[in-house]
C-alpha angles and dihedrals in degrees: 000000000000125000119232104233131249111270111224086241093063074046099060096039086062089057099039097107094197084048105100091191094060096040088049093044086055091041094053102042088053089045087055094039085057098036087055093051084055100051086247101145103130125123096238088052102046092054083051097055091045094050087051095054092044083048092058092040093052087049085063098066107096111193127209104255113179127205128209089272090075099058123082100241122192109240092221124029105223126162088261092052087052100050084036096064096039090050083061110039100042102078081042094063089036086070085035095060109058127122079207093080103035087058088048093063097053095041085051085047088041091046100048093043086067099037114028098211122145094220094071093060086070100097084048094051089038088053099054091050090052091053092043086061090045087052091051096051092043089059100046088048109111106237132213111236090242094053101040092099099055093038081060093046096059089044092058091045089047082044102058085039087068092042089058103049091041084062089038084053090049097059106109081056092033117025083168100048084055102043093052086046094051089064084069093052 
């Protein structure tokens, strides 16, 4: 039986340092290599093992998180600045809030898991984009002092949306990456 070479781009995933699938497969191969030279072949072991391996590459994302001296903060809170920023913000959180997009991602997911074409990871990647720009207009809004807290709160939780669907996007590079990010979906 004759092998199929490596690809160079299987090549070049291994030695991607930021690419979880290639560090765990290494990681793996050298945590088999040592159980069986310690006559550790046993089920339990080897899930261990593995558990152990998923638990350190996890450990490795590392996910945008953003503090109150990111946001553009009014100096004074006055009735103006208020209506001001709910004027703003509130077509912005009218294209946050839809269950459309949210079925999108996981019909694109669902899609691309039976097919494995490129192509239906588009609305996810399109997605990301879109809340990228939301991200980007929610941190050059002016806030209110008083809403400043709760301003940051919905960027972080934007922020770690598009986390999340940048690792779910990566996932014919790096099927790990977005099997770990799919648990914050």
């Amino acid at each position: 039986i004759q092998s199929e070479p490596i690809n160079q781009k299987s090549i070049d995933q291994l030695n991607d340092p930021n690419n979880l699938t290639g560090s765990f497969s290494k990681n793996l191969y050298l945590a088999t290599a040592q159980l069986r030279e310690q006559g550790a072949t046993d089920e339990r072991t080897k899930q261990k093992a593995v558990n152990y391996l998923i638990a350190n590459e996890a450990k490795k994302i590392t996910l945008h998180t953003y503090t109150l001296g990111d946001l553009q903060i009014e100096k004074s809170e006055t009735r103006e600045t208020v209506k001001r920023y709910g004027n703003t913000i509130a077509p912005t959180v009218k294209i946050l809030i839809s269950g459309e997009i949210i079925t999108n991602d996981i019909v694109g997911l669902a899609k691309y898991t039976q097919t494995l074409h490129d192509e239906d990871m588009l609305p996810i990647i399109k997605n990301k984009e879109r809340v990228n720009s939301l991200l980007e207009k929610l941190l050059a809004v002016k806030v209110p002092p008083s809403a400043s807290v709760y301003h940051l709160l919905v960027i972080n939780r934007l922020a770690l949306y598009s986390d999340t669907l940048d690792g779910l996007s990566r996932i014919s590079d790096d099927p790990v990456r977005a099997t770990l990010m799919f648990n914050n979906y």
